[in-house]
N, C-alpha and C positions, 0 to 999 in steps of 0.2 A: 504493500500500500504506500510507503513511502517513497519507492522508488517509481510509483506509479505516477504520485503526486510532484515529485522534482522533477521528471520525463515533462510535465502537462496534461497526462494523458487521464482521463474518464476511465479505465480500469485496466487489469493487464493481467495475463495469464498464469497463472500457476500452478502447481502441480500439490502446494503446501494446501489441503483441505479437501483433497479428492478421497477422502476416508473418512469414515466415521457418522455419528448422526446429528453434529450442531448444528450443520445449517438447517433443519428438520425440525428440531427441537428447540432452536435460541438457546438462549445461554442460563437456562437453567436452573434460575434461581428469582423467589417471587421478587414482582418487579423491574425483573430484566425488560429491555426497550426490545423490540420483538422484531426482525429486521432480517432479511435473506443476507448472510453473512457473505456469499459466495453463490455463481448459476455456474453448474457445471455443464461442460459442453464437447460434444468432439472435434478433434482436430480438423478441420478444414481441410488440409492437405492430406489426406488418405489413409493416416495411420491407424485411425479409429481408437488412437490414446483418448481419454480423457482428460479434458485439464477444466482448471477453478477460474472463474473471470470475477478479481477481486477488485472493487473500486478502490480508485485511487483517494490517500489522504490528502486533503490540503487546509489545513489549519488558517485561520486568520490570524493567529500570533504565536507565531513557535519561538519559544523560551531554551535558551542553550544555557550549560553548564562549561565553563572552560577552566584550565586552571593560566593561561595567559590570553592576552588580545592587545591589541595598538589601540590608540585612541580611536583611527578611523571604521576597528569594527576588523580587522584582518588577526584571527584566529586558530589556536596553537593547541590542539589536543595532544596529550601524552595517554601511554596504555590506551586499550582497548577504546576503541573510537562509536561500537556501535551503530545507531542510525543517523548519530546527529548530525551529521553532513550532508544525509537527505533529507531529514526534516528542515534545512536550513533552506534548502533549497523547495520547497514546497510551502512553508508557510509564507502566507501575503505579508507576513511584517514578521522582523526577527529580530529581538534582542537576546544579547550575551551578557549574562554575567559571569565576573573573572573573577580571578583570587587576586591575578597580579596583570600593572597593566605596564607593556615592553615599548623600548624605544622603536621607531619605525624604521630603526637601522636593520632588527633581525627579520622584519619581512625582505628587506632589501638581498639581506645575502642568504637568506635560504626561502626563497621563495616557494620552492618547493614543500616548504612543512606545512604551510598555510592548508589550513581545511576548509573553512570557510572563508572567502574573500571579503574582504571590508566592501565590496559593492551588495553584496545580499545583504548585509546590517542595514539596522533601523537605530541602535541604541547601542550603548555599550555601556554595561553599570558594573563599576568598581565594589565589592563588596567581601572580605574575607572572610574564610572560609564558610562563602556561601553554599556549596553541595550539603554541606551536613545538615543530616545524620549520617547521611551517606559519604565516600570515599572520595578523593580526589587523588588519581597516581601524582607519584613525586611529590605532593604535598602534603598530605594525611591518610590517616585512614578511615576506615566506617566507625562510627559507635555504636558497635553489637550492642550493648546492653541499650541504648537509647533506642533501636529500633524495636526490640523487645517491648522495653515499653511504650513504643509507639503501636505494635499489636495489639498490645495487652487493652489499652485503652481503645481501639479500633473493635474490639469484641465483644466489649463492654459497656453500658452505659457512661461512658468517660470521656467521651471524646470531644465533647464541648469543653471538657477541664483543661485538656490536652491542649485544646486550640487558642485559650484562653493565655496559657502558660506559656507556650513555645510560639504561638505565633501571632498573640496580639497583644504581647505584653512589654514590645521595646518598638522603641522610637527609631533609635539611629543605630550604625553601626558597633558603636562602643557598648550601648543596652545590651546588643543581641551578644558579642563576646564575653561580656557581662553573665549573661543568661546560660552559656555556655559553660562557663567556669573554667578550674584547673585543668580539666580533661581536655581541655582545648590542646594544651603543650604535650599531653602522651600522645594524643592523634596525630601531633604533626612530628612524632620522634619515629617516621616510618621507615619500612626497608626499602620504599620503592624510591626515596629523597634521590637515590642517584640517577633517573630519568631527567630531573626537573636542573641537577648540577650544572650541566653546560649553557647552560639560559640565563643563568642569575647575574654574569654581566650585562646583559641585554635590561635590566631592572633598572629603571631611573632612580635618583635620589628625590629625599621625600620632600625637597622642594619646589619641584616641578609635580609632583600628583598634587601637593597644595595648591598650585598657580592653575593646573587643570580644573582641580576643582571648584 
């Protein structure tokens, strides 16, 4: 779907959902939005395969997680990149939030790392270690136990607590690492820090993220 959606295209084939009975049944649980997941169909050109004709995603605002970017929006994933390179490309407006923001020297000389080009940006928010609870390579890691209890309250009547707690209860950036605590420094004491090494000249000093700001 998202590579249907980056393409342009209204749907595209696959072979991922030629099994099984969801598209039949929906997704199975009360309340689910009720919706043909997938039309399956034969191949046109004679092989009499079957494949899945899954519509394309296209978001009106796809939100990316980076752990760099340039101020103009050109964007630096480390470890496992997943979908976000097609969702960039598919959502009508896209902003990045970063951990850290690089001189526009390192697009210049490796142009090639860039995943998303500063032309598909809409925004670029500076915010650290914004993935968490989850991981960012070379920067931190996950907070297992905070995801736990982020289930835990997800199962439970708790999740207005939850919400109340972790995500409407700071202002600015210093609240939220504030809100985060000590654990914030064992997170960022990871094994993967040596991905993120050869980048850290590329880091402005903090008088220029000031004058950005």
């Amino acid at each position: 779907r998202c590579l249907a959606g980056s393409l342009n295209l209204p749907f595209i084939p696959s072979i991922s959902g030629i099994w099984g009975d969801l598209n039949l049944r929906g997704l199975g649980f009360p309340g689910a939005h009720e919706y043909r997941k997938y039309i399956q169909v034969r191949d046109p050109f004679g092989t009499g395969r079957k494949v899945a004709l899954i519509q394309g995603l296209k978001p009106d605002l796809t939100v990316v997680h980076a752990p760099m970017a340039d101020k103009d929006g050109n964007t630096f994933l480390l470890g496992a990149v997943g979908h976000d390179d097609l969702l960039s490309r598919a959502g009508r407006q896209v902003v990045v939030i970063t951990d850290h923001l690089v001189s526009e020297e390192l697009c210049r000389t490796y142009p090639n790392l860039v995943t998303i080009p500063s032309i598909g940006v809409d925004a670029v928010v500076l915010w650290r270690l914004s993935a968490w609870p989850t991981g960012c390579p070379g920067l931190y890691d996950p907070d297992i136990v905070h995801v736990k209890l982020f289930n835990e309250s997800a199962r439970k009547d708790e999740f207005e607590d939850y919400l109340d707690w972790f995500v409407y209860s700071y202002k600015d950036e210093d609240d939220y690492l504030h809100m985060i605590g000590p654990e914030a420094d064992r997170l960022m004491r990871t094994a993967s820090s040596s991905l993120m090494e050869p980048f850290r000249k590329y880091l402005p000093p903090q008088r220029e993220l000031e004058a950005l700001a």
